[in-house]
C-alpha positions in Angstrom: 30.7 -73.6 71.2 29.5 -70.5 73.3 30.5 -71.2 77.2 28.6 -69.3 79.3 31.1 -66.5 80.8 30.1 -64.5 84.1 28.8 -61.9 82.4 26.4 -63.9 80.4 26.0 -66.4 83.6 25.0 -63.1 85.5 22.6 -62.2 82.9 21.1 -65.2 82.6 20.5 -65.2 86.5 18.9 -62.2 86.4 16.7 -62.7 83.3 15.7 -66.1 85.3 16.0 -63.9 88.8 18.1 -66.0 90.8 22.3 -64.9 91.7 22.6 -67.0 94.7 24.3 -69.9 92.3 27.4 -70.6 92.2 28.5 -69.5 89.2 31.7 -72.2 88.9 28.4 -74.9 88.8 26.2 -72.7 86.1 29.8 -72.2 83.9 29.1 -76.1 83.5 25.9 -75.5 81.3 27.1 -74.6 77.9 24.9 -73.7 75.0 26.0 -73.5 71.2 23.0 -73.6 68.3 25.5 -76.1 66.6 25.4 -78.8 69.2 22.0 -80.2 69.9 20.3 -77.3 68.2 21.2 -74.9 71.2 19.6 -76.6 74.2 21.7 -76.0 77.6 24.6 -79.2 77.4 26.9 -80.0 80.0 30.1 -78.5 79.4 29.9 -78.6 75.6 29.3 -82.0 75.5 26.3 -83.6 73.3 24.9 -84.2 76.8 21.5 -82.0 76.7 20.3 -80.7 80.5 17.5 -82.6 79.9 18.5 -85.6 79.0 20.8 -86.1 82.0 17.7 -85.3 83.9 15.1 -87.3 82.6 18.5 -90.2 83.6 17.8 -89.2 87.1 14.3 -88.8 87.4 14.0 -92.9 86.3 15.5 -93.8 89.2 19.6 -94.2 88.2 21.9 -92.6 91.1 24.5 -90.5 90.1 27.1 -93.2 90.4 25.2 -95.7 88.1 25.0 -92.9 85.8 28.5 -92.1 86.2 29.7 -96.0 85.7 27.7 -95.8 82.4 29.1 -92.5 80.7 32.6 -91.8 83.0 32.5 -88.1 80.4 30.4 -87.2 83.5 31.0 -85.7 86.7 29.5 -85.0 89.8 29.3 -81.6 89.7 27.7 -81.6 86.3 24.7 -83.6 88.0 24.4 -80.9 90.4 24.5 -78.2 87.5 21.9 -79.9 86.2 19.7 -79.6 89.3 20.5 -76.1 90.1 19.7 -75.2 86.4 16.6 -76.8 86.3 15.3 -75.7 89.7 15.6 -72.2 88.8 14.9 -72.2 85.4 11.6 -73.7 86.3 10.9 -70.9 89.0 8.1 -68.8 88.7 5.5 -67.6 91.0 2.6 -69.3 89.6 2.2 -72.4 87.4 -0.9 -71.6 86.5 0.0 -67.8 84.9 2.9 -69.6 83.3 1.2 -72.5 81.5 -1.5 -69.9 80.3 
């Protein structure tokens, strides 16, 4: 399992061009090509960004997600978002889906 170090965290930020994260909530997204063939994971776990995402975006709170699979934490819900947010930022979405 590769955890994201601040060196690789920093690099990351800047290949994605965003350092105002905190980098103690990014450190929580983990990615190793042996678990879950190398997406982003929470903390190492075979919990996939996306997944916890796609948990949120039907409607679940964080607590009824957290009652459900107690592995989870708060702050990895909130790594998630801050992931995704700036993963998906770009200037246009039009240039970027050509």
């Amino acid at each position: 399992m590769k955890l994201l170090g601040e060196r690789d965290i920093k690099r990351t930020a800047l290949t994605f061009g965003f350092m105002s994260q905190s980098p103690d909530l990014l450190s929580r997204i983990t990615t190793d090509p042996h678990i879950c063939h190398g997406k982003a994971v929470v903390r190492g776990m075979r919990w996939p960004v996306q997944n916890v995402l796609e948990l949120m975006a039907s409607g679940m709170s964080i607590e009824e997600i957290m009652r459900d699979h107690p592995e989870l934490e708060k702050d990895d819900f909130l790594a998630c978002l801050a992931f995704a947010a700036k993963v998906t930022e770009v200037k246009s979405i039009h240039r970027a889906a050509q």
